[in-house]
C-alpha positions, 0 to 999 in steps of 0.5 A: 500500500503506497504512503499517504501523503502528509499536509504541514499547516500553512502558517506563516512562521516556523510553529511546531504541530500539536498533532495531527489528523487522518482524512478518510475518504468518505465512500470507503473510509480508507487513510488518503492523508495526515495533516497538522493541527495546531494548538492555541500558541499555533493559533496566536502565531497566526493572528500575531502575524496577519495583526502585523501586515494589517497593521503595517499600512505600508506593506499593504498589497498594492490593487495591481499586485493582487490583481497579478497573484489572483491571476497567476493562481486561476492560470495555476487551478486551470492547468491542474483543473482534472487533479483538483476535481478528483481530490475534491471527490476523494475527500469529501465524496461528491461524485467526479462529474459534479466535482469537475463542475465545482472545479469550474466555478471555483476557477470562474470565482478566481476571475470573479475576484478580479473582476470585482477588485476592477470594478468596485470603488468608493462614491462622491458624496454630494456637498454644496446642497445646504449653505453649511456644505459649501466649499467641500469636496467628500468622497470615499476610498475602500479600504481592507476591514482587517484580518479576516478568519475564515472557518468553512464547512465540508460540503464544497471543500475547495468553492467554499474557499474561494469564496471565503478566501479569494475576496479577502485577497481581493480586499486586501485583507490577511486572511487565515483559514481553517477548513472542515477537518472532514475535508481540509485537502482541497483548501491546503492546495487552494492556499498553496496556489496563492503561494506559489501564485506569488502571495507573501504566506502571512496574507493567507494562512490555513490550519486545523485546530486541535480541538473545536475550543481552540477554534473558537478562540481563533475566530473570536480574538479581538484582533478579528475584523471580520469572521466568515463562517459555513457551518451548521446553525448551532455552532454559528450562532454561538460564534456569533454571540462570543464575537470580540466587540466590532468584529462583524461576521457573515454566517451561512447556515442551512435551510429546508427548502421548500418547493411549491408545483402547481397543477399546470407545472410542465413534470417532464420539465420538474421531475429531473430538476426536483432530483438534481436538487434534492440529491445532487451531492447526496443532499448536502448542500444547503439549499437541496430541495427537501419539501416539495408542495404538489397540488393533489390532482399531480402529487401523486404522480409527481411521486412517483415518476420521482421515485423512477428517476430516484432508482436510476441514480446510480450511488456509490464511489464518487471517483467513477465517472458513472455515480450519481450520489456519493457517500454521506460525509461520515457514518453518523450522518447515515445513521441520523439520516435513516432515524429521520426516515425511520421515524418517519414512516413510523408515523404514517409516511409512506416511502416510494423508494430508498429508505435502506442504507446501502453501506456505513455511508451510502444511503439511496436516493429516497423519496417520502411521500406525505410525512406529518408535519412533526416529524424531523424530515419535516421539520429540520434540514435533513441534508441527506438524499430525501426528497419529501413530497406533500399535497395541498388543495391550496396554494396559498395553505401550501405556502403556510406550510412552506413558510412554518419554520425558523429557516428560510433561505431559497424557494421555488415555485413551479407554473406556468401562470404568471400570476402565480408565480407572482403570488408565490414569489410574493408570499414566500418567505425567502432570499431568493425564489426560483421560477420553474427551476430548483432550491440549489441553483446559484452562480457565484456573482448572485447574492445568497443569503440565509434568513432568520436562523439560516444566516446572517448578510450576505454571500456571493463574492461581490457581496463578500468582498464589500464586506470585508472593506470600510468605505472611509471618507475625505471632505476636503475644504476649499474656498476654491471649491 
């Protein structure tokens, strides 16, 4: 058996490790590498040195220069594009076709940076309106918000970054990283790029922590300007509420994303987007389509054509090019996953397909139909390949029902009666709602935002960036003016 590969952390200065994990592959669980962790000084030697470049106006990255280093390294994931896409399959068990597209965004969000780093600058801001603001010029110049702390999540192991990181060097901001320690390999070479792309190492860090205390202390240090967090709604609240005084954040949650398809509803159309939503990367992304809302003359039919689409999803390895659903990140998600159907189908709900595990960490693309309101997979994110489908006689009652609980993040509706796509949209709690097409869809220019419990600001890396500037304003007086 070869030897797995090792992963030293990236921080800036020479740090001993505390230890180090394993990362399993998550279809098979087998040993694909080793990587640092660093305790609490590991941890301070970070933040002390991008304290220090922050601090340092002087040394600040000129606009061009990170316009060079955000270029070299897209050229650098373009040439290496197959090997980035396999790696990511391999860690965090999204198969190698929707892996390859991940690949493609995150090169595309490289050049999204640019973009926004050309484009974006500060306004004027009109004076000589009142006869106190004569004689005045003012206007705003963006400057970086500080360091930035970036704690990501598993499902997206290297976009995720991008979107985390590939602003903060856009902004000009020191940005240090710390990856899902289910997934941290995609986001290790990520910042290894920016190094070889020329970034001095101080400006982007990446680390694992030894424990899950030693990285709150990262993300809650009063030297902190802003905190970018994806992960799970408990652990991002709790962040949130620990934060130092004037550190702002940005968290991206979860949702439970309700779908509305009213009778009219085009099902040739519907059917293969409902399944691409719900169980693409086996349901682990936030926005997957969970709870879809049929009107009952279709409901039933609209199930059952789902569950022939569900059977042909072929699940298993996810470095075939043939799999559709790959593995559950780890053991125990399978085994909520199949209490949450369990439950489920104790109450009444009756389960079209799926329903078994297949292995300690595949579970079938499974299609419930009418579970009650009060079971889990009715009520919480499943994140896991479960579509429920339920049926209404109104719409606006099965927007009600869309509408019940705490988490709110994207929508659909699926018509071909503008006015009620109109109603829908209007009446949806939600941050975007989608029109004949599923909960998942984004680009990475488009704003996304979880609501209520699912999030707080807003993402999309034009929208990140801003966030991690302060607009600072001049007013020059003049009698010349």
């Amino acid at each position: 058996m070869p030897e797995i590969p090792h992963f030293s952390h990236l921080i800036a200065e020479q740090t001993p490790p505390a230890g180090q994990i394993e990362v399993l592959a998550p279809f098979d669980r087998t040993p694909i590498a080793t990587v640092d962790t660093l305790d609490a000084a590991g941890v301070e030697q970070a933040l002390a040195t991008a304290e220090a470049l922050f601090r340092n106006k002087d040394d600040w990255l000129p606009a061009w220069r990170r316009t060079e280093i955000l270029e070299r390294a897209r050229q650098i994931m373009i040439g290496r594009a197959e090997e980035l896409a396999l790696e990511a399959a391999r860690e965090g068990g999204k198969p190698l076709s929707d892996s390859r597209v991940e690949v493609a965004r995150a090169i595309d969000g490289m050049q999204l940076c640019i973009e926004t780093l050309r484009t974006e600058a500060g306004e004027e801001i009109p004076m000589g309106l009142t006869q106190a603001s004569v004689g005045r010029l003012a206007f705003t110049r963006r400057e970086p918000i500080g360091v930035v702390v970036a704690l990501s999540a598993f499902n997206h192991p290297l976009n995720l970054i991008v979107h985390q990181a590939g602003p903060a060097v856009a902004a000009g901001c020191p940005v240090i990283v710390k990856p899902a320690s289910d997934t941290p390999l995609s986001c290790l070479r990520f910042i290894q790029i920016l190094h070889e792309a020329g970034l001095p190492k101080g400006w982007a860090q990446a680390l694992l922590t030894e424990d899950q205390s030693t990285a709150g202390q990262l993300a809650t240090d009063a030297r902190v300007g802003f905190l970018s967090f994806i992960g799970s709604t408990k652990v991002g609240w709790w962040l949130r509420s620990q934060l130092a005084s004037g550190t702002r954040c940005a968290l991206e949650h979860g949702g439970v994303a309700p779908v509305i398809v009213a009778a009219d509803a085009d099902l040739n159309d519907t059917i293969p987007l409902l399944a691409k939503g719900g169980f693409y990367h086996a349901g682990q992304v936030c926005v997957s389509v969970q709870r879809v809302f049929a009107e009952a003359s279709i409901a039933r039919e609209l199930a059952e054509r789902l569950k022939v689409q569900a059977q042909q999803m072929k699940v298993g390895d996810p470095t075939l090019e043939e799999t559709a659903v790959g593995p559950l990140i780890r053991p125990a998600e399978t085994q909520r996953i199949h209490e949450w159907v369990e439950e489920a189908v104790a109450a009444g709900t009756e389960c079209l397909c799926g329903g078994e595990p297949l292995s300690e960490t595949c579970y079938p693309a499974t299609v419930l139909y009418d579970p009650p309101s009060q079971v889990r997979v009715s009520q919480q994110e499943v994140f896991g390949p479960v579509i429920c489908v339920y049926p209404y006689t109104d719409m606006d009652e099965a927007i009600e029902r869309a509408n019940s609980l705490p988490y709110v993040f994207q929508a659909a509706v699926f018509t071909k009666n503008l006015d009620q796509a109109m109603r829908a949209y209007r009446r949806l709690d939600a941050s975007a709602v989608m029109v004949n097409d599923f909960t998942a869809f984004r680009v990475d220019w488009m704003p996304f935002a979880g609501l209520r419990q699912s999030g707080l600001g807003v993402g999309g890396i034009p929208h990140t960036y801003r966030d991690m500037q302060v607009e600072k304003m001049m007013v020059v007086r003049s009698p010349e003016l």
